[in-house]
N, C-alpha and C positions, 0 to 999 in steps of 0.2 A: 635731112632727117636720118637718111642711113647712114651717112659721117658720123652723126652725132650720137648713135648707137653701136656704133663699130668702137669708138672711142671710148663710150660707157665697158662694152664688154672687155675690154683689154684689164684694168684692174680687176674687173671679178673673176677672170683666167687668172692671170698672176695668182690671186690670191690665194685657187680652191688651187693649182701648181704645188703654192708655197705651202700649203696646208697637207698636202700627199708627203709631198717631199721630208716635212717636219711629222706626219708619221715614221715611212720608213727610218726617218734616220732615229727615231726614238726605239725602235725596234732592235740597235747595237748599245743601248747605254745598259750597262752589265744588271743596274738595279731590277732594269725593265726585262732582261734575259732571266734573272733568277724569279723572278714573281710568274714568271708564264710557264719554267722549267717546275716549279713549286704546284700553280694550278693543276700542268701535266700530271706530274706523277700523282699527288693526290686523286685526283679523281680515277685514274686508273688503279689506283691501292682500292679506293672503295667499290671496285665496279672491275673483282676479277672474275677469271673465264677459265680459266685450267685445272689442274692438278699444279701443286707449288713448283714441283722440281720438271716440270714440262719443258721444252725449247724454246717456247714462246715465251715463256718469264723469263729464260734463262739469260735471251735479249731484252727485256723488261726488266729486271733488274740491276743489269747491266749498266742498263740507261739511269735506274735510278742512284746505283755508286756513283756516276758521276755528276748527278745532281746532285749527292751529299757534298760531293769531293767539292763543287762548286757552290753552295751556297749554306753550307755545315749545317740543315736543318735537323736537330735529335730528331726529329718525329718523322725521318725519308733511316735514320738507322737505327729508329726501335724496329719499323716495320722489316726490313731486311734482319735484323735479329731473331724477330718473332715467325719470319717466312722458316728460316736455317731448324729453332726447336722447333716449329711443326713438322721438319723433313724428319727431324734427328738428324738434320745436318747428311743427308745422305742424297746419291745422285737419283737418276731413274733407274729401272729395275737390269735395262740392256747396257752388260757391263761393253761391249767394246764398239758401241752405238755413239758416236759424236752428237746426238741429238740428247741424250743422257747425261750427259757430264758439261751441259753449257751452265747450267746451273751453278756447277762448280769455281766459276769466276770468281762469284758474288760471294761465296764461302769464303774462299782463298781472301778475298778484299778485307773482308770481316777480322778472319782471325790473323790478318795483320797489324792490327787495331786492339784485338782482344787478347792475341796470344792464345786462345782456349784449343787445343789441341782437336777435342771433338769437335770442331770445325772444319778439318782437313781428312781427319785419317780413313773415315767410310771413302772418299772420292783416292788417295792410296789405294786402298785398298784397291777400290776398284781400277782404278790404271793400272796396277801391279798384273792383275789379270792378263789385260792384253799383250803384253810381253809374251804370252806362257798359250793363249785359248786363243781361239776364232771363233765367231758364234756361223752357225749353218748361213745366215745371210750374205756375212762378209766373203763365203765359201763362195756363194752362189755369184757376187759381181767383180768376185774375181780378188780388189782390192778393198779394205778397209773404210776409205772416207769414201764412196761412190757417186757423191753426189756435191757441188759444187758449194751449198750451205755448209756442210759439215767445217768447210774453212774458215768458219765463226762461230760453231761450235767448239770446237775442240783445241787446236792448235793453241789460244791464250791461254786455256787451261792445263795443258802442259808444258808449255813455257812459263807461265805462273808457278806451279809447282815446282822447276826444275830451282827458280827465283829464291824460292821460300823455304824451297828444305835442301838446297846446293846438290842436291844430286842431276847431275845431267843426263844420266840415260834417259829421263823424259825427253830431252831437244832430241837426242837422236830418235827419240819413237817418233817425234813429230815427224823430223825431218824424213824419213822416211814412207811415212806413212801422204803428207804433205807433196812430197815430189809423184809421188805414183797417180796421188788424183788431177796434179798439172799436168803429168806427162799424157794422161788419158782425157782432161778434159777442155785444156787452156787452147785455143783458138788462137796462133802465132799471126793470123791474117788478118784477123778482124781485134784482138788485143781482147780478149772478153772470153769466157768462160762460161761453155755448155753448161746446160742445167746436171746435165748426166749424160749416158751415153744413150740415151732412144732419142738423144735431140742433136747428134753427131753425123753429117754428112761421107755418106761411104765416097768409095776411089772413083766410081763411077756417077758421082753428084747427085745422089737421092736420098733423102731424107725429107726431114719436119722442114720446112719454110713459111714461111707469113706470105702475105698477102700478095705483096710488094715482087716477091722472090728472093728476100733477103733471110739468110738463117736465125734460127731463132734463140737471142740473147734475151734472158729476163732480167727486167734492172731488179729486181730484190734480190737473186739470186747472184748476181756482181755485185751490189751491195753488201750482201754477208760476207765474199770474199774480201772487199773491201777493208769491213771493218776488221772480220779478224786478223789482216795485215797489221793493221795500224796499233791492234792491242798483242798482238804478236811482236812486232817491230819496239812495241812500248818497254817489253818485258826480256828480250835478247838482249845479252851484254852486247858491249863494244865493238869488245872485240873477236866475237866468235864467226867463226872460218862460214859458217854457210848464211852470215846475216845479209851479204852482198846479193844474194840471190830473191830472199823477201825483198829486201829494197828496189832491188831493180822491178822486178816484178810490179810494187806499187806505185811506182813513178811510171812504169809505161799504160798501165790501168789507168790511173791519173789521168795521163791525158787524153787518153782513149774517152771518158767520160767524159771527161771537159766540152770534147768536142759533140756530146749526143744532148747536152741541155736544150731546151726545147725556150724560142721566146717569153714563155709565161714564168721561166725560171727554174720550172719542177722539168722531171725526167718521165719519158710515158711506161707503163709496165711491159711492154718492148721496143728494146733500146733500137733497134733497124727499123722499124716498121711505126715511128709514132701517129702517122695519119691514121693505120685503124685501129688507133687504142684512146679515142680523144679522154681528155681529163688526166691531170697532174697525180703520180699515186705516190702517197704520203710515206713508207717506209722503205723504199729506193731510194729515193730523193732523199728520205732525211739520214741515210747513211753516204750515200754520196757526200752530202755538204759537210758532215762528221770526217769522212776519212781526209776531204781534201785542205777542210779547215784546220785538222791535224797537218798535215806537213805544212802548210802556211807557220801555224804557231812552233813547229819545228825545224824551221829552214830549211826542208827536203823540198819543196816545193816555190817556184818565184811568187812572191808576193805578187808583184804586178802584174803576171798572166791570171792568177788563180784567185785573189780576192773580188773581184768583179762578178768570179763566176757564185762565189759562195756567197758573196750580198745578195746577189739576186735571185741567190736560191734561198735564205733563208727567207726575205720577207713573203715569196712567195710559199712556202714552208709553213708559216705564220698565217696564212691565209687561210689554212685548212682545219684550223685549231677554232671547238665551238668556246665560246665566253666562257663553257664551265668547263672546260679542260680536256674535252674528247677530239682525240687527231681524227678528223673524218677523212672520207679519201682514201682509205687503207684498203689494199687488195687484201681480199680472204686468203685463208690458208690454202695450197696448192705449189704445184710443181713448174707452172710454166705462167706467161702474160694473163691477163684475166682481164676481160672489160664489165665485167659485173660487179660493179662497186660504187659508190655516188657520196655523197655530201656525210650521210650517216654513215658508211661502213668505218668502223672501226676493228682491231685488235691490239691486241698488248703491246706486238711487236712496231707497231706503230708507235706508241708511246717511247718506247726502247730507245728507234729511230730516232727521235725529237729531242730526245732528252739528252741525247752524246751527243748530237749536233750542237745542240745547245753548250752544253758543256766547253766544248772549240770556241765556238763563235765567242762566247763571254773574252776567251783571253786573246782576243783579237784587237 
């Protein structure tokens, strides 16, 4: 009898196996990436939380260019039209604030498309500023980008600019601005990037640390670094003299990341210390699998190391997405790891996350 029930249960393994197996791999057929990229964004168009030209759309948006870019829905680019006239097409209020002019992307994307001039020249305007002003905060931390997100806010958007209207003194505001917050917050030991400097270990090893004893890397906050490599990297010519420097920079990130995936497939909201952060958090992760899925589709990266790691991050990715389109799992807003967050937390920049992951994975 127990032969005989050993033998029954082997086909109904196999099959509920062959039944998992024939999810995930429906989860890369592009038809099946643009309808879950589609639910995303829509139900985050109906169900916003900000002020339009905010940081949080600014990666919201973002996400959603490239969900147009990828499955050409008019109704993912009335909505980004309709965002740009509600701003008057203008950034937030703090001209030389990188949290300000992330919005600016998505402008820039637009009047690619439209040509309409009022679609660029408030966001001009305002970079032209920083050349010339300092606002008292930049005064006060010394340098400009102070904080390690600012490297997805800003740097695309003046590389985009420099793209669109051939003036290059944008690449050089970047690149200077850009090298000062590496030089003050990029971590050569551990490959990852302080949130800011109160999360910087002095000469004599004292600082912020987790649990473990391990310093404290936030994967959202390597994530934004991340991405804006990738949309920076996208937007640098060929052949310009400081492009070797982003590149390197994203391929040692790369693999630094590679190596912090956690068996469930997602990455914990601290990247050292994942035992006390349990649960997958949805917009690290789904900038991770965007930035690396990017150099996969652009030969900066080996397929064969790096495709394993982004199949297994997106379906586990896909796991955190409810039936009607809300990325749950998203750490709230904040400056460092957070274990406050569960099945319902969402925000925008979680959708952000999902939607330019998404966008890679399709042309995979």
């Amino acid at each position: 009898m127990k032969i005989r029930t050993r033998y029954l249960l082997i086909p109904l393994l196999f099959a509920f196996s062959s039944n998992l197996l024939a999810q995930d791999l429906s989860l890369f057929k592009r038809k099946n990436i643009e309808a879950k990229m589609l639910l995303v964004a829509k139900w985050q168009l109906a169900n916003p939380k900000h002020d339009p030209w905010d940081w949080t759309n600014g990666a919201f948006f973002a996400g959603v260019f490239a969900a147009y870019e990828t499955t050409k829905s008019p109704e993912l680019l009335r909505a980004m039209i309709e965002t740009g006239e509600r701003t008057g097409w203008k950034p937030g209020p703090r001209f030389d604030h990188a949290d300000d002019i992330a919005i600016s992307q998505t402008y820039i994307d637009i009047y690619r498309i439209r040509k309409d001039p009022r679609m660029i020249q408030p966001t001009i305007d305002s970079v032209e500023r920083i050349k010339h002003e300092k606002s008292p905060q930049a005064e006060a931390n010394g340098i400009t980008w102070w904080w390690c997100d600012a490297l997805f806010m800003a740097p695309p958007t003046l590389a985009k600019l420099a793209k669109t209207t051939g003036d290059r003194s944008y690449l050089d505001l970047n690149d200077k601005f850009f090298r000062e917050t590496y030089d003050r917050l990029f971590d050569k030991q551990e490959n990852l990037y302080a949130r800011d400097a109160s999360y910087l270990i002095d000469a004599k090893g004292k600082g912020k640390r987790e649990a473990n004893g391990k310093k404290v890397f936030w994967s959202r906050g390597n994530g934004w670094v991340e991405g804006g490599l990738v949309r920076l990297l996208k937007e640098l010519p060929a052949n310009y003299p400081k492009r070797e420097f982003y590149l390197t920079q994203y391929k040692t990130m790369m693999e630094r990341i590679a190596s912090l995936q956690q068996p469930d497939g997602l990455w914990r909201s601290s990247l050292l210390d994942p035992d006390s952060y349990p649960g997958g958090e949805a917009s690290g992760s789904g900038f991770h699998i965007y930035a690396m899925a990017w150099g996969i589709n652009n030969k900066m990266l080996d397929r064969a190391k790096y495709l394993p790691i982004v199949r297994k991050g997106w379906i586990a990715l896909n796991g955190l997405v409810h039936m009607h389109g809300k990325v749950g799992w998203t750490q709230p807003i904040g400056a460092d790891p957070r274990r406050n967050f569960n099945a319902d937390s969402w925000e925008v920049y979680g959708a952000g996350a999902f939607l330019l992951a998404g966008s890679e994975v399709a042309k995979l």
